[in-house]
N, C-alpha and C positions, 0 to 999 in steps of 0.2 A: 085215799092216796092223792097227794099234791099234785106230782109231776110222773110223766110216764118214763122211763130209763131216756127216750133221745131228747126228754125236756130237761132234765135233770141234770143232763152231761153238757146240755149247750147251755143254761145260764151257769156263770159264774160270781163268787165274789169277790173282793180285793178287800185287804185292811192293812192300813200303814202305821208307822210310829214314829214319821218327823224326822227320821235321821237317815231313811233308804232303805230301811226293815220292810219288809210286809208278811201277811199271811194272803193265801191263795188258794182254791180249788174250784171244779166244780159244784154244784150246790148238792150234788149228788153225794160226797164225800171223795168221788175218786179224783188225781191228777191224773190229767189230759195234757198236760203240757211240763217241758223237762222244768219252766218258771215256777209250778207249782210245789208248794209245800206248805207245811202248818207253821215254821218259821224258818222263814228266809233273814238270817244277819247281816247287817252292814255294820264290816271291821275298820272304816274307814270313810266316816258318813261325808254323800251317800252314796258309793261304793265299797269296791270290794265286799260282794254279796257273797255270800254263802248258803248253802240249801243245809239246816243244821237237822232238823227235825219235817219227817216226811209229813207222817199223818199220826193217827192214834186209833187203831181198831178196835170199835167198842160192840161189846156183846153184854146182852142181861142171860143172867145163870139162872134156870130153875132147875127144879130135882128131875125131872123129863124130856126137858129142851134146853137151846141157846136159841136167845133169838139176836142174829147180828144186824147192828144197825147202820155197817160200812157200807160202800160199795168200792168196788175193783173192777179195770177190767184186767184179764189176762186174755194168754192165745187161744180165741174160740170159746171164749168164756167171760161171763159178768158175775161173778162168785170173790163175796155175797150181793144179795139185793139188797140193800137195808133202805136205797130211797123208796120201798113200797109204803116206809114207814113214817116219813115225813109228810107231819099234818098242816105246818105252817112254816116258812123261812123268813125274815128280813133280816136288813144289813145298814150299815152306818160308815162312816171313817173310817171307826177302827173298832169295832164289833158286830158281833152277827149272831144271830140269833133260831136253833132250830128248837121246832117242838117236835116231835117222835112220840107215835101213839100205835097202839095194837090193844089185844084182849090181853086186861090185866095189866097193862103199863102205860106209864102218862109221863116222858121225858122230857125235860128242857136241857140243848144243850145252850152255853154260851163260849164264842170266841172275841178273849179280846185283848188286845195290843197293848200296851204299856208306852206312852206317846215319851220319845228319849232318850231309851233305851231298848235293846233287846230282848225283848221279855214278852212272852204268850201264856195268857191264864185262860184255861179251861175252868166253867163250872159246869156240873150237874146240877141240877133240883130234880127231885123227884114230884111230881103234881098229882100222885095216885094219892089214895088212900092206903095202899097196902106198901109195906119195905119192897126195894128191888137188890137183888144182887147182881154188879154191875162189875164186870171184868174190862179194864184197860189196855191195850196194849200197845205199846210205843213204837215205831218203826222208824230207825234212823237212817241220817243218809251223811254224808261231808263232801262238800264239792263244791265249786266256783256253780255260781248260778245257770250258765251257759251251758256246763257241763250233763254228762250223764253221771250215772254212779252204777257201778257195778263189783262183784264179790271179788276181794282181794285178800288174800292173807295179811298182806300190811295190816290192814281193818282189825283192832282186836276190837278195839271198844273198853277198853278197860276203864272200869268203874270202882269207886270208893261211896264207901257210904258216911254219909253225913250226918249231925244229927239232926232232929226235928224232923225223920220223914223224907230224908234227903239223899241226893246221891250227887257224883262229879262222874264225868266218865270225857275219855279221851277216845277218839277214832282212832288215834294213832299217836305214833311218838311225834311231842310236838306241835300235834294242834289244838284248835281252842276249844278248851275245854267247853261241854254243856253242863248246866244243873239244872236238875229234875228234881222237887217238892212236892209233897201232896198231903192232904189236908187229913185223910183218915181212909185207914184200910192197911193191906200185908201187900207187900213188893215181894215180888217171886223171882231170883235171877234164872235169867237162860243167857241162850247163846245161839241163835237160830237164826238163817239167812231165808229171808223172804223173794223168790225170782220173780223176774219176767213180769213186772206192772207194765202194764202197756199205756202210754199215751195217745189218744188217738189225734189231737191235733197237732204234737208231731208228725206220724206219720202222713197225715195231710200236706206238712208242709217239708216234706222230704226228707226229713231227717231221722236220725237214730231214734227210736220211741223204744226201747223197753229199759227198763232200770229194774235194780237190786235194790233191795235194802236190808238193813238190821235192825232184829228184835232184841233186846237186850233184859228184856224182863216183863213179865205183868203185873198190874198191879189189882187187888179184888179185894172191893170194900160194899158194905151193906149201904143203904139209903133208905132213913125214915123216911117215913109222908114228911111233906113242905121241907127237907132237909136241903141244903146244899155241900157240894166236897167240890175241891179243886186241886187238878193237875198244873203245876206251871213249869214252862220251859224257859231256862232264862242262859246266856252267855256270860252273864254275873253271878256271883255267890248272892242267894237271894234273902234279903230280909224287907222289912219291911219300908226302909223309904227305897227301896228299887221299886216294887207293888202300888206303895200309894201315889197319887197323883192330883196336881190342882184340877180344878175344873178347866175345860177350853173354854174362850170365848167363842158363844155362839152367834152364828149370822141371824138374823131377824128384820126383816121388811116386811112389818104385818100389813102392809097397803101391796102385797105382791101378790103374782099368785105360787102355789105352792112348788109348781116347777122351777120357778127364778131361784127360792129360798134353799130347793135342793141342790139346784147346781153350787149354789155358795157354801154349801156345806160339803156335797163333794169335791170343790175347787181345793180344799183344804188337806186333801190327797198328795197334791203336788209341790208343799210347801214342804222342802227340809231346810235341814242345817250342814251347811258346809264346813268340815273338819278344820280343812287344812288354811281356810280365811276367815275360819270365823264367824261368817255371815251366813244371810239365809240366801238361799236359790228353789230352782224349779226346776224338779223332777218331767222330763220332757214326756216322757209316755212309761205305760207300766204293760209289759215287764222287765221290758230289757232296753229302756235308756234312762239315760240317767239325764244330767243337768246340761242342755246345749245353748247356745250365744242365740242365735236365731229363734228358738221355741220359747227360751226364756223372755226375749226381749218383747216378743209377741202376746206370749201368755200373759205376763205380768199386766198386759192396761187389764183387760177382765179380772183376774185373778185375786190380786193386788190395789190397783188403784180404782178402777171401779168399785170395788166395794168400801173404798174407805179406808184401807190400813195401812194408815200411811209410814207407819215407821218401818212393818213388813218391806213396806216398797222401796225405802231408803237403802234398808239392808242389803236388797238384792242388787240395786243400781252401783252400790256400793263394794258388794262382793265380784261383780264385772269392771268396776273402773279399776279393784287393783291388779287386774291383771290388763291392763290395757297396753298395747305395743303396737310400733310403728304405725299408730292410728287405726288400730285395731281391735274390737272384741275377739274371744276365740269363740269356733266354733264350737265347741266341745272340751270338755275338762277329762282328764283321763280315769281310768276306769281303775288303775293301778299307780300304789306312789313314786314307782320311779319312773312313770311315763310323763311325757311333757306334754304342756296345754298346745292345744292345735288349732292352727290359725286359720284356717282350709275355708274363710267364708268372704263374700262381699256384702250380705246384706244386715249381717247379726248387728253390724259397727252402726249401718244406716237406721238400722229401726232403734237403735237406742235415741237417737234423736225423738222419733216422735213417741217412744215411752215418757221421753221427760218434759215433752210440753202437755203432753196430758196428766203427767204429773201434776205440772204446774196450775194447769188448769182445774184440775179438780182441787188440790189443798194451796195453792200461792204462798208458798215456800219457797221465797226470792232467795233466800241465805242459801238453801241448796245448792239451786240454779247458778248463783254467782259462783260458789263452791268449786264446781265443775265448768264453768266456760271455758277455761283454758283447757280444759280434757277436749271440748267441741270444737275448740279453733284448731289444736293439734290434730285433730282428726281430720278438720275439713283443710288442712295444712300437707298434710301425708295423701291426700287423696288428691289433691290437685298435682303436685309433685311425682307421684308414684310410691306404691307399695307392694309388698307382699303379692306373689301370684300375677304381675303384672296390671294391678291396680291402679289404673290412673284417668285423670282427666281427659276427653281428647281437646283438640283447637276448635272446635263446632260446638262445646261446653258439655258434652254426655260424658258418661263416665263409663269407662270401657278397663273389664276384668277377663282375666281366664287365663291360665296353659294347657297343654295339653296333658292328659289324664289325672287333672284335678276335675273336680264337684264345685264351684262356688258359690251356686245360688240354691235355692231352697227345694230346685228338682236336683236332688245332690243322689241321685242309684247310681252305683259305683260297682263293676265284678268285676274283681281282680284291677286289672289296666283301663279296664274295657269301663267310660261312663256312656247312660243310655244317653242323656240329653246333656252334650256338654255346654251347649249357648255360651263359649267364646266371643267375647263380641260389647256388645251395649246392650243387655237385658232389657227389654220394657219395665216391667218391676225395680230391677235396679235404679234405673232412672228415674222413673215416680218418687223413687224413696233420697236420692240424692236432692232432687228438685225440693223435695221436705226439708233437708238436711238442710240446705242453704238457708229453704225460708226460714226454718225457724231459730236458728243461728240469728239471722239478720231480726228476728222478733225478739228474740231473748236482749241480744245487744242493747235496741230500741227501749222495748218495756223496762228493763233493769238497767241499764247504764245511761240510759239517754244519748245511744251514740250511732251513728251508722258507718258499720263497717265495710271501710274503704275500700271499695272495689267488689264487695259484696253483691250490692244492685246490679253491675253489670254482668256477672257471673248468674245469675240467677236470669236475668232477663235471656242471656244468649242460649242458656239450657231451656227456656221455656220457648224459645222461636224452634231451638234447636228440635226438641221434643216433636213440636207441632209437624215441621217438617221430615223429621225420619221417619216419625213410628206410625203416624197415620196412614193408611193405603186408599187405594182408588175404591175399596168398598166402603171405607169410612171406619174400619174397626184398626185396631191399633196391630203392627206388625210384633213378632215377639221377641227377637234379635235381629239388630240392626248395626255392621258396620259401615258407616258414613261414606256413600261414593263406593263399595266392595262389596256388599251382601247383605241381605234382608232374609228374612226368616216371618214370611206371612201365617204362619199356621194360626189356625185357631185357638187361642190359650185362655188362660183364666186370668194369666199375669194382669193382662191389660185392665181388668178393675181397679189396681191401687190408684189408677191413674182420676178414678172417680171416687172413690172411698176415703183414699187420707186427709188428711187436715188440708194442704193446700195441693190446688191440682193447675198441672201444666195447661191444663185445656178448657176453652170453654165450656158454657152450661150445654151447650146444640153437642160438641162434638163429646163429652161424657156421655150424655144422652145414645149418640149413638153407639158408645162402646158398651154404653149399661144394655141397649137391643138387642146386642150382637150374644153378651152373653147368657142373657135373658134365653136367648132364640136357640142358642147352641150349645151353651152346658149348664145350665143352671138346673137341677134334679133334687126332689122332697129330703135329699140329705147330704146336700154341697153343691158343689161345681165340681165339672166333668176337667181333668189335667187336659183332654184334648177333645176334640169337636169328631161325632162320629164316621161322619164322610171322610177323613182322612185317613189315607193308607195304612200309617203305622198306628189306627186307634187298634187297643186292645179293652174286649167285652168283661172279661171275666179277671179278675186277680185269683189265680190261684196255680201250685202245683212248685214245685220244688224251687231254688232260690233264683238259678237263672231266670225263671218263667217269671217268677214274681216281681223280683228288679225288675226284668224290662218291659212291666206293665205297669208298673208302681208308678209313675208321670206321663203315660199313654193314653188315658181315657179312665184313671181309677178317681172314683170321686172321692176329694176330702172336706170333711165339715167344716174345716177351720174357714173354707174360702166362702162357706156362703155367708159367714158372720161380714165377709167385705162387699159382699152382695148387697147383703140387707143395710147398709150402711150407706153406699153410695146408693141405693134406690130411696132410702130415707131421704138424705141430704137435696137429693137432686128434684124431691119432692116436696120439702119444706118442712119433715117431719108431721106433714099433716095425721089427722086423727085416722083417714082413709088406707094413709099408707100406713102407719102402725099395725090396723087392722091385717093388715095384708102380710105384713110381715109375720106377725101371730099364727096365723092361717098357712103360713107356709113352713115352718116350725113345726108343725103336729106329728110330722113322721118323726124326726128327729125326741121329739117330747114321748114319745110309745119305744122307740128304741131304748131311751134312756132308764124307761122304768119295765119295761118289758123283754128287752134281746139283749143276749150277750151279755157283757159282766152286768148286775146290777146297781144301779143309781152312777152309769158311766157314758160317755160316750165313746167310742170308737173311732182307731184314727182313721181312719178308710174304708170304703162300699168300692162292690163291683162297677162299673163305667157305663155297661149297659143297662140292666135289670138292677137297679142298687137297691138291696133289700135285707142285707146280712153283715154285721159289722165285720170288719176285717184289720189285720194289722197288729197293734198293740188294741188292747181292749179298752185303755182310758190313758187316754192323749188330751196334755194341758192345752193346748189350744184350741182342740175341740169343746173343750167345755168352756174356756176363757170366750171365746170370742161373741160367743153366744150372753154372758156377761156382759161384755163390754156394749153389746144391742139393747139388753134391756132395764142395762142400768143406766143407760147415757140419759141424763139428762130434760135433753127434751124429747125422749118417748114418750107417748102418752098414752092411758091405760080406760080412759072414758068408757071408750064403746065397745072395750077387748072381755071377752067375758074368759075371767081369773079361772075358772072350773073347768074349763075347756081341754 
């Protein structure tokens, strides 16, 4: 036996298909989560998900026994066990792979995605020497992803049969049809409602946890030695160019070591394609968000431009400038098509800036760049004037956002009315990121036009005295909102790193130095930065327990990986990239490098750890930033790899 029942249920896998599809469970077989199922569609990539197809119960038939190789849980009960029977697991993009062994049987199953389209093919192989008889059984569900699903009379499920092995069936009048395929064996119709699956990381996280589902038939077919059969589930009438597929280009830096190459192979998780523009974006975390202005803008240097691909990164720069408005990116693209894009951000618009001078910097793609100037002058045009949310410039040169019961910056936990961390005011982060905005405006202009724009320098110098003077305090670490002459917000944060990390920073080398101690010394932990410093009041230890609890710990003291990639950055930088500090930075990655291939979903990282004790991913299970930024560390440049032992 691989895994014992509480190892089985806590890793999980993900596979995706490029358009907002996935498949999902634990490696156990059961869903633990309402996210979970064997195909999740997107009717409107990449959204509007639907949970189409739950799982697939599978049992070997002898003349004396069944032996079942699912697993379930229900109330007070794990019926069946079938992870006793799993000999091997791994997992990929968009395939996964069990072996299942007992006396007398040698299973391989395969699950795997159809990168495009909606479409999940199960194989079998048989690896014994002797035939097995091998019973299918499908258990559906229809419902918005978010949702639960439970026994309705609406539900018929009606089904037609197809030929070649086929079927069509409706849930209902009116929705999208599923088709079911299968390579060899007898389809047996029923009609039988499955209760009470329980999920247990719902119920952990306070919500509804048990669902219904429908059986709508089985299927039982034999299995020579070395034979393969396949089940496929597909949203299309299925033939053959829905099934066959080119090959992906693979990621390969044979001078890395094998954790970098995985993370570029799972970073490929988060790339879809946008329906409604066209273009490609980035899938913010998985399960339940989809494409945001802020994760995107973030994600994309790792993701995207660190690795090279450049036209992916085009795409996406591209799919955010057409929706650009009153000098703003959105925060988020809606979930449904008659909702409108949302504008609810100040930083999504500023980090697109320095996406595009690392753009520039890594491929010197001037035609771009020119391309879009005038998108950057509008922006840095609407932000000086005022926008959206009370967005604008102040007389002291900071840039000061907010209303009351908006979200704007990137600690955006919202319940109901009620935000926990509204930082109305002049962000520290915001202004790091503006103070970018200017410079590299004023570099673009320079390097490509040969011009220096008018009144730029002075703008940029008065937000850099400006900087100097509000946000630093009498301990030396930077404050974390600051209204000029009216209120200061000293807390201990994380924010104040960009202030050492990005491309140009307001502060000298001595006073980065000191804000890199400050967080060195007070949140900096083996799997990100702490959102707040322990000794203060409102820090919270644990992330967990139903959603109020959650929100108002989610930017208290929970740590998130994305921010140690601006750790290791500004400690890089502020070090010279020497060979010492690489080393160091390697060595401080190792919890995170064992999470990734060891805890939680597989070959993922996790958007968020506990604050105190951070040792359990938490959150979404594989969050593009957490894996992007991580990228964007070790693929920069001048990291150096001399004295970093690759095996590690």
């Amino acid at each position: 036996m691989l895994y014992s029942f509480e190892e089985s249920i806590a890793k999980e896998y993900l596979l995706t298909n490029g358009i907002g599809g996935y498949s999902g469970a634990s490696v156990s077989g059961a869903n633990t989560r309402r996210y979970h199922g064997l195909m999740i569609a997107s009717f409107n990539p990449p959204t509007q998900r639907m949970v189409m197809v739950s799982k697939v119960e599978e049992t070997i038939i002898r003349d004396n026994e069944s032996i079942q190789l699912s697993t379930n849980q229900f109330p007070g009960a794990v019926s069946p066990q079938g992870y006793n029977y799993i000999d091997s697991f791994e997992a990929s993009v968009n395939k996964a792979i069990w072996i299942y062994k007992g006396e007398e049987f040698h299973l391989q199953k395969t699950i795997h995605l159809v990168q495009g389209v909606n479409t999940v093919i199960i194989t079998y192989k048989n690896l014994h020497e002797n035939a097995i008889r091998l019973q299918l059984l499908p258990l559906l569900v229809y419902r918005d992803y978010h949702a639960m699903f439970h026994q309705d009379d609406k539900f018929n499920f009606y089904s037609e049969k197809m030929k070649d092995n086929g079927l069509k069936i409706y849930a209902e009048y009116g929705a999208h049809p599923l088709f079911i395929q299968f390579s060899k064996g007898d389809w047996q119709n029923e009609n039988a409602w499955y209760k009470n699956f329980q999920y247990i990381r719902e119920k952990e996280r306070g919500f509804d946890f048990e669902e219904d589902a429908m059986n709508v038939g089985k299927l039982i077919t034999t299995i020579e030695s070395n034979e393969e059969i396949q089940i496929i589930f597909s949203t299309d009438e299925i033939t053959d160019s829905i099934i066959d597929e080119k090959e992906t280009e693979e990621n390969s830096f044979s001078h890395l070591p094998k954790f970098v190459n995985d993370l570029m192979t799972s970073s490929r998780q988060f790339v879809v394609q946008r329906k409604s523009t066209g273009g490609a974006t980035l899938i913010a975390g998985y399960h339940w968000f989809t494409d945001w202005g802020r994760d995107t803008m973030i994600a994309l240097r790792g993701i995207s431009i660190a690795t090279g691909k450049q036209e992916e990164a085009k795409s996406i720069l591209q799919t955010f400038f057409s929706v650009l408005s009153e000098g703003m990116l959105p925060n988020r693209f809606p979930d449904y098509e008659n909702d409108e894009v949302e504008y609810n951000t100040i930083d999504a618009t500023l980090w697109l800036f320095v996406s595009l001078y690392e753009y520039y910097k890594k491929f010197n793609d001037a035609a771009f760049i020119k391309e879009h100037l005038h998108h950057l002058k509008e922006i840095i045009d609407w932000h000086i004037k005022g926008t959206r949310f009370n967005i604008k410039a102040t007389a002291e040169g900071l840039l000061y956002g907010g209303e009351s019961g908006y979200q704007l910056t990137w600690m955006d936990a919202r319940i109901g009315n009620f935000v926990v961390t509204p930082r109305i005011g002049c962000p520290v982060e915001i202004n790091a990121l503006w103070y970018n905005a200017l410079c590299i405006y004023q570099f673009f202009a320079k390097e490509l036009l040969n011009e220096n724009e008018t009144g730029l320098d002075g703008l940029i110098a008065n937000c850099k005295e400006s900087f100097q003077e509000y946000f630093i305090n009498t301990k030396n670490y930077l404050n974390d909102v600051v209204i000029p002459g009216y209120y200061l917000d000293y807390s201990i944060r994380p924010n104040q790193i960009y202030a050492a990390s990005l491309p140009f920073s307001p502060l000298t080398k001595e006073q980065q130095q000191n804000v890199l101690s400050c967080v060195e010394e007070n949140l900096l932990t083996p799997y990100g930065l702490r959102t707040l410093d322990i000794s203060n009041p409102q820090f919270k230890a644990v992330y967990e327990g139903d959603a109020w609890h959650r929100d108002t710990a989610y930017h208290q003291g929970t740590v998130w990986p994305f921010l140690w990639g601006e750790w290791a950055m500004a400690f890089l930088k502020l070090n010279a990239w020497s060979e010492e500090a690489c080393v160091r930075v390697w060595d401080e990655a190792r919890q995170l490098r064992h999470h990734f291939y060891n805890e939680g979903c597989v070959n993922a990282i996790a958007e968020i750890f506990d604050g105190l004790k951070p040792a359990t991913g938490k959150g979404c299970v594989q969050q593009a930033w957490s894996v992007a930024v991580l990228l964007s560390v070790f693929l920069h440049p001048d990291f150096k790899w001399g004295n970093i032992n690759k095996n590690d």
